[in-house]
C-alpha positions in Angstrom: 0.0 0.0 0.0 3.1 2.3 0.6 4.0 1.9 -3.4 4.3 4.7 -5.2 2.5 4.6 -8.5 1.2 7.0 -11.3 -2.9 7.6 -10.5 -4.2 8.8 -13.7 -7.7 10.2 -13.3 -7.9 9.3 -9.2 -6.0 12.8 -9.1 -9.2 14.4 -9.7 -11.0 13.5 -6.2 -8.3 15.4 -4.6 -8.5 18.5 -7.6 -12.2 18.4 -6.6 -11.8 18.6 -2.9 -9.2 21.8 -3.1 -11.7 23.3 -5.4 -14.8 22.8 -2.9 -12.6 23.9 -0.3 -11.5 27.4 -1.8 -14.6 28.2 -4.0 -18.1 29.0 -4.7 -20.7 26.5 -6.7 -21.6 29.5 -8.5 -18.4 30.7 -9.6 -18.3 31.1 -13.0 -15.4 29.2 -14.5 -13.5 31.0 -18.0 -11.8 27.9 -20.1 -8.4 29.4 -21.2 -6.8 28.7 -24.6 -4.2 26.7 -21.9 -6.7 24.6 -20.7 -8.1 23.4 -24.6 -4.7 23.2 -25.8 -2.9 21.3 -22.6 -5.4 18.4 -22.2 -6.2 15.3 -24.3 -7.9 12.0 -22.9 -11.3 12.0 -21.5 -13.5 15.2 -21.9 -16.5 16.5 -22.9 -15.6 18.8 -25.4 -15.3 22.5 -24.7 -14.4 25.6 -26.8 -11.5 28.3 -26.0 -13.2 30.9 -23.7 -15.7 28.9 -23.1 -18.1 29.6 -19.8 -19.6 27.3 -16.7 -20.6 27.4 -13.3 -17.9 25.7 -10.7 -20.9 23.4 -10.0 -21.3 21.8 -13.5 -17.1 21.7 -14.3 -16.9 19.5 -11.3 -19.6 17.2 -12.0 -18.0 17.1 -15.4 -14.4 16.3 -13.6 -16.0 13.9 -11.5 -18.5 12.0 -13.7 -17.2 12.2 -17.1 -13.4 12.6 -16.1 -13.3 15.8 -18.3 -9.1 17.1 -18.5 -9.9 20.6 -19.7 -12.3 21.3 -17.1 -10.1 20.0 -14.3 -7.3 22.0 -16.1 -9.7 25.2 -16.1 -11.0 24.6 -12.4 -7.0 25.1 -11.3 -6.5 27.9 -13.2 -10.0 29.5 -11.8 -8.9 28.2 -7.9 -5.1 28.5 -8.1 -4.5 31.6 -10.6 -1.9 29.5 -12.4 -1.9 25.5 -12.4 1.6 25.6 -10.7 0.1 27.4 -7.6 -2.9 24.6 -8.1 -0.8 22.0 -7.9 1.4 24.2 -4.6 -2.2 23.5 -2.7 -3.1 20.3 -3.5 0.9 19.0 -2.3 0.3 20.9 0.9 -3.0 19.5 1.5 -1.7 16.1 0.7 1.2 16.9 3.4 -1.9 18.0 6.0 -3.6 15.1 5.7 -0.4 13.0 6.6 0.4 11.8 3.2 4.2 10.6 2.7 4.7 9.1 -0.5 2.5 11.8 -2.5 3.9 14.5 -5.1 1.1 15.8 -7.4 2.5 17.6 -10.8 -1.2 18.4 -12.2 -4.9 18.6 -11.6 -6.2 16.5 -14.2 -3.9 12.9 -13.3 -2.4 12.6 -17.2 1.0 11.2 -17.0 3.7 12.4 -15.5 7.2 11.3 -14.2 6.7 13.4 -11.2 3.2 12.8 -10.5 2.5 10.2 -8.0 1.3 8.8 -5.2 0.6 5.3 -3.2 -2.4 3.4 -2.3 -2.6 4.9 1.8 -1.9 8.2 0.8 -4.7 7.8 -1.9 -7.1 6.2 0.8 -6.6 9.2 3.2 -6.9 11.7 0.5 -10.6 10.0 -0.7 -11.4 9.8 3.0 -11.5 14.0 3.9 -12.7 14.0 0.7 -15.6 12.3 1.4 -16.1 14.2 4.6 -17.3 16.8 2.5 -21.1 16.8 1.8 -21.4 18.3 -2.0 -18.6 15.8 -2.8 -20.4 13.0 -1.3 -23.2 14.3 -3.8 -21.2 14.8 -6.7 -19.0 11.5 -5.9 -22.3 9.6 -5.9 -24.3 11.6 -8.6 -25.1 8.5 -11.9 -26.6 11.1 -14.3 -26.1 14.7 -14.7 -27.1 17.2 -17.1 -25.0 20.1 -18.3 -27.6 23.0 -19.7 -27.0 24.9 -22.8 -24.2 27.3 -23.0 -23.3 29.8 -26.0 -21.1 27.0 -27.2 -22.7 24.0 -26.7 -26.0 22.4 -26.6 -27.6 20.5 -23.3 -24.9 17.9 -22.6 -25.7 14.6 -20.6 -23.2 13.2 -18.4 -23.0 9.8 -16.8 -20.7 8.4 -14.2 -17.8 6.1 -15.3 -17.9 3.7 -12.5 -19.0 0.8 -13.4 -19.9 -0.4 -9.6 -22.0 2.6 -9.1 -23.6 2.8 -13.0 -22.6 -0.1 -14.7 -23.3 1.8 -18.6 -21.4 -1.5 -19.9 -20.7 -4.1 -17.7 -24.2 -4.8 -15.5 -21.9 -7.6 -13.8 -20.1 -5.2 -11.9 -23.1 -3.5 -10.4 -22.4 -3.5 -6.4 -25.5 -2.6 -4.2 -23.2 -0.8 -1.4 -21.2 1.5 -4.1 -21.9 5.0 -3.4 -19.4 7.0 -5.4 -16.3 6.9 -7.0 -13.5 7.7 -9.6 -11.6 6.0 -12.2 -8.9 6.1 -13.5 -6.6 5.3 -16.5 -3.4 5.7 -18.9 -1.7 3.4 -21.3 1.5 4.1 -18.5 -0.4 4.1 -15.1 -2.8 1.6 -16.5 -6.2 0.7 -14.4 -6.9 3.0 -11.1 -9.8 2.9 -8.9 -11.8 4.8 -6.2 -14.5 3.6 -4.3 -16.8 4.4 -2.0 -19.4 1.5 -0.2 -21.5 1.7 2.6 -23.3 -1.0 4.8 -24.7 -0.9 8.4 -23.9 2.5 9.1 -20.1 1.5 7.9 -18.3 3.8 5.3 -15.2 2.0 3.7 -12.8 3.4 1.0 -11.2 1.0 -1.3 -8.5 2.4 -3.4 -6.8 -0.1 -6.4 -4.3 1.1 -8.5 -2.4 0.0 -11.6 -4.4 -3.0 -12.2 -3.1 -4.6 -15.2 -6.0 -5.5 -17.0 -9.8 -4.3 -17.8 -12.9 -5.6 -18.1 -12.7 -5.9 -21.9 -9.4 -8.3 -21.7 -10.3 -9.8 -18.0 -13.7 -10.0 -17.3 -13.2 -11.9 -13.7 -9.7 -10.2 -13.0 -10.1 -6.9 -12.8 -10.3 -3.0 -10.8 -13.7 -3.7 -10.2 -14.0 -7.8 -9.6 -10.4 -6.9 -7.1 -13.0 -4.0 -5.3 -15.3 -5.9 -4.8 -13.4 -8.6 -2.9 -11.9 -6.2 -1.0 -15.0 -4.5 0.4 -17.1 -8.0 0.8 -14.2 -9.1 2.7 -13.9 -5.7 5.1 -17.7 -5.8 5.8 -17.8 -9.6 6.8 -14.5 -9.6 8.9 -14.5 -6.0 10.5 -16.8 -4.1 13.2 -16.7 -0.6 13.7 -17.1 1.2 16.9 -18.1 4.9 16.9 -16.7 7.1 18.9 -18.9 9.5 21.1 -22.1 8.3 20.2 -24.9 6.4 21.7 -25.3 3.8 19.7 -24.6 0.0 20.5 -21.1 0.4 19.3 -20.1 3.1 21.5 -16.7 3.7 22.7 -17.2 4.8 26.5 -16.4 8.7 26.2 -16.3 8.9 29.9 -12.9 8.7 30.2 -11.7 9.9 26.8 -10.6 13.3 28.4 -8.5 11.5 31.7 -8.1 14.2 34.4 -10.9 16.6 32.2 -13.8 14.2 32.0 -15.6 15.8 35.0 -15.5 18.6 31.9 -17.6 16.7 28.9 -21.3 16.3 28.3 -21.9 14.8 25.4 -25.2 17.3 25.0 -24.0 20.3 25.8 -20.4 20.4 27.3 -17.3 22.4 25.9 -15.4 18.9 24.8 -16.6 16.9 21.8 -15.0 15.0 19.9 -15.1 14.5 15.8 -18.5 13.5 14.4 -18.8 10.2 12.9 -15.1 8.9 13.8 -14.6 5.4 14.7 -12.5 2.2 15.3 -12.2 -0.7 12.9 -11.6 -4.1 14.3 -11.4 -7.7 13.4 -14.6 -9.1 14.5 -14.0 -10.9 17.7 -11.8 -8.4 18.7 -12.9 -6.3 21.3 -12.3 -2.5 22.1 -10.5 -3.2 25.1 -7.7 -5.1 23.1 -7.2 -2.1 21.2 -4.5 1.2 22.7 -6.1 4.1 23.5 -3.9 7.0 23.7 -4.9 10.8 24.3 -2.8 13.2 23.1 -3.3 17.3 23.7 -2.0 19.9 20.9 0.6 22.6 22.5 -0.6 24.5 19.6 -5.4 24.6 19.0 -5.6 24.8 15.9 -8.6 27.3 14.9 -11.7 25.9 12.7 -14.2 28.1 13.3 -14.8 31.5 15.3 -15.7 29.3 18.8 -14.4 26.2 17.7 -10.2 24.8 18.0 -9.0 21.4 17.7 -7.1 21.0 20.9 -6.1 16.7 20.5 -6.7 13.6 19.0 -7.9 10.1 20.3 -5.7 7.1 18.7 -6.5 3.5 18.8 -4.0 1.4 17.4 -4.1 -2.6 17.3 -1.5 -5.0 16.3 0.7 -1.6 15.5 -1.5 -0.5 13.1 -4.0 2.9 13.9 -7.0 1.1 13.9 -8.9 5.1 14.4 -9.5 7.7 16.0 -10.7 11.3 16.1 -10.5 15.2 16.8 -11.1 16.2 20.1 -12.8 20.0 20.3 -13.4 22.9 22.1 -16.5 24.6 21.6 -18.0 27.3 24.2 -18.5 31.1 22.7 -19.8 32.1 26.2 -16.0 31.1 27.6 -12.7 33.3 27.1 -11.4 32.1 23.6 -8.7 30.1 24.1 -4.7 31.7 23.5 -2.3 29.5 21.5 0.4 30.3 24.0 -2.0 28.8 26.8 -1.1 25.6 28.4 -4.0 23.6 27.5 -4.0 21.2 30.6 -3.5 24.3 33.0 -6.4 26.0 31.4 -8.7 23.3 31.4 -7.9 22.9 35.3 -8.7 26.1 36.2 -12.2 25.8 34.0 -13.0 23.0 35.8 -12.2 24.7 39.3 -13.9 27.9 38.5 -16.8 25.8 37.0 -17.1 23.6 40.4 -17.1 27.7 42.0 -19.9 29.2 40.1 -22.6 30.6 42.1 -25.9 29.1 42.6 -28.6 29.9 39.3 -30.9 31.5 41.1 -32.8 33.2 38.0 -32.8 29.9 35.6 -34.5 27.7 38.9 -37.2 30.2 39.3 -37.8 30.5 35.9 -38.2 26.7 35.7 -40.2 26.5 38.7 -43.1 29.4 37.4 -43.3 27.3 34.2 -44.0 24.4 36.3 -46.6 26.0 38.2 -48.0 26.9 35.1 -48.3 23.7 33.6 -49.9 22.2 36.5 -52.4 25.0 36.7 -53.2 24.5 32.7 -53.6 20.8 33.4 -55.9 21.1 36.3 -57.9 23.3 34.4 -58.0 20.9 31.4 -59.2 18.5 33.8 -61.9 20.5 35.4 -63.5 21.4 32.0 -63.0 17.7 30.8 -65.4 16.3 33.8 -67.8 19.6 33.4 -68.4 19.0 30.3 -68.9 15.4 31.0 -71.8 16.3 33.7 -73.8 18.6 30.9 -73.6 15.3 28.6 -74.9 13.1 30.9 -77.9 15.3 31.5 -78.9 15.5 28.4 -78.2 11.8 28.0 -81.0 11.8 30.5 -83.3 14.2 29.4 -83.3 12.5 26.0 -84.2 8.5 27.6 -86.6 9.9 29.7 -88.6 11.8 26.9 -89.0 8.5 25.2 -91.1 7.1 28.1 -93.0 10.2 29.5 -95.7 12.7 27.9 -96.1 16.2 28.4 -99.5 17.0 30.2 -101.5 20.6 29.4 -99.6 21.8 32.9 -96.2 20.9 30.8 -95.2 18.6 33.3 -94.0 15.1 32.3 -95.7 12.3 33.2 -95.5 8.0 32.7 -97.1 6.8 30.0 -99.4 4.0 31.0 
């Protein structure tokens, strides 16, 4: 997995992501005499100055592999491919990718383009953290509308798992997305995407000699396939700070600052949807836990910083783990230069300290009152109204069986 090998057309999932990350949908993309003239392969076909939306180029990246409108969505992102390609290597080193060096946005060979198999799995992995490329990634059909150059175009996606235009044999019901990939030099690449039982797995295959034209039962797709069957029947997946069945106790995730978490509403959280993957059989407690706290939060939003990570490793091997947070606008925001296990101390001390919320237990205690009132009044009318029925239940028996004399008093018939 630590093999370094050309990608072809994979490149694009991370071209997409950088592009989602420092853009707008709406954007309107200009296709440069570069990008026509610097791109052959897979496309769909566009004109020199031509004009799209952000939304449909990456669609068109994504579902039809297009090379001039990856090649236009760098120069619309980056200014100049070369400052492109500067992002997408430091994003690669970010997401802790070490056999990776990227040379263009659109994957078309090159002697200095490449990557391995993990970095490729981490790189599809934050990329499918993102919602509009989990759309886009799992989109089957897509239209392009009508620009001054070109008619309505209809687009399809390329994996054969996910929309098998081709070969119906390599339809997989858990596929949810994907790219491919391929050059006569880096030969057969492959993304993909499955889920089942709440599990998300990656696959990633690359230079797979043959296709499914020359190998119909050895191939990118039939290799997938036994790759995720086998992950879904021999792996379980615990979620981390969740409720569900699978739950990896958070009670003691923080050591010395648990007394500081609440899952509901508490200042600590950790990363949404993270988990551990195991060999069935296994259980969490053969797994290593180890916490770790940054000296350095890193910021990710006005009240929110990533102050540590949760590692479980098994055999050697990270088996997962996530982001632990800090989220509370109403508290000082945190200083990079503060020790985080002294501050977190002191919150907890001058926590334990506050005064007594006078104001919020009289407010809960009038809206009690209040609600018992409105209940006993509910009731009263409820039996009230019950007592009118039943006289006129009465009134209306008893007419059946009396008459009415001149004096308009009843009386029994006889």
């Amino acid at each position: 997995m630590d093999e370094a090998h050309y990608p072809a057309s994979i490149t694009k999932i991370m071209t997409t992501l950088i592009a989602l990350e420092n853009s707008d949908l709406n954007d309107i993309v200009t296709f440069s005499d570069a990008a026509i003239d610097n791109t052959e392969g897979s496309g769909i076909a566009r004109d020199y100055g031509e004009q799209m939306t952000m939304e449909q180029c990456l669609y068109a990246v994504m579902l039809a592999s297009a090379n001039e409108c990856a090649y236009a969505v760098a120069e619309h992102v980056g200014g100049t491919i070369e400052n492109f390609v500067a992002m997408m290597n430091q994003k690669a080193k970010e997401l802790g990718c070490t056999g990776t060096n990227f040379a263009n946005a659109n994957g078309l060979w090159m002697s200095n383009h490449y990557t391995t198999a993990h970095d490729m799995a981490l790189i599809s992995q934050e990329a499918y953290k993102n919602p509009t490329f989990a759309k886009i990634t799992g989109t089957k059909r897509y239209i392009i509308n009508k620009t001054k150059k070109h008619a309505k175009r209809y687009l399809h996606n390329h994996h054969g798992m996910l929309y098998p235009s081709t070969f119906t044999q390599y339809l997989y019901e858990y596929c949810v997305g994907g790219k491919t990939g391929y050059t006569s030099k880096c030969r057969y690449t492959l993304v993909t995407y499955a889920k089942k039982n709440g599990t998300t797995l990656v696959s990633v295959i690359m230079r797979a000699p043959n296709s499914p034209w020359t190998a119909p039962d050895a191939n990118e797709y039939t290799d997938t396939t036994r790759i995720l069957n086998y992950c879904f029947e021999n792996y379980k997946r615990y979620e981390i700070g969740t409720t569900t069945d699978n739950t990896v106790n958070t009670s003691d995730l923080f050591t010395k600052y648990s007394s500081y978490y609440n899952q509901q509403s508490g200042p600590l959280s950790v990363e949404q949807g993270a988990g551990v993957m195991l060999p069935k059989g296994v259980t969490l407690d053969k797994a290593q836990k180890k916490v770790i706290y940054y000296d350095t939060p890193q910021q990710v939003s006005a009240t929110k910083k990533v102050i540590g990570k949760i590692t479980y490793t098994y055999n050697g091997k990270e088996a997962g783990g996530a982001e632990i947070y800090y989220e509370n606008a109403k508290n000082p925001t945190l200083n990079d230069s503060i020790d985080m296990s002294e501050w977190f101390v002191d919150a907890v001390e001058k926590a334990n300290e506050a005064p007594f919320p006078w104001k919020k237990v009289l407010t809960i205690g009038i809206l009690v009152v209040a609600a018992l009132a409105i209940t006993i009044l509910i009731l009263w009318w409820m039996r009230t109204h019950k007592e009118q029925r039943t006289r006129r239940n009465r009134y209306k028996r008893g007419k059946k069986n009396r008459n009415i004399n001149e004096r308009g008093y009843y009386y029994h018939k006889k």
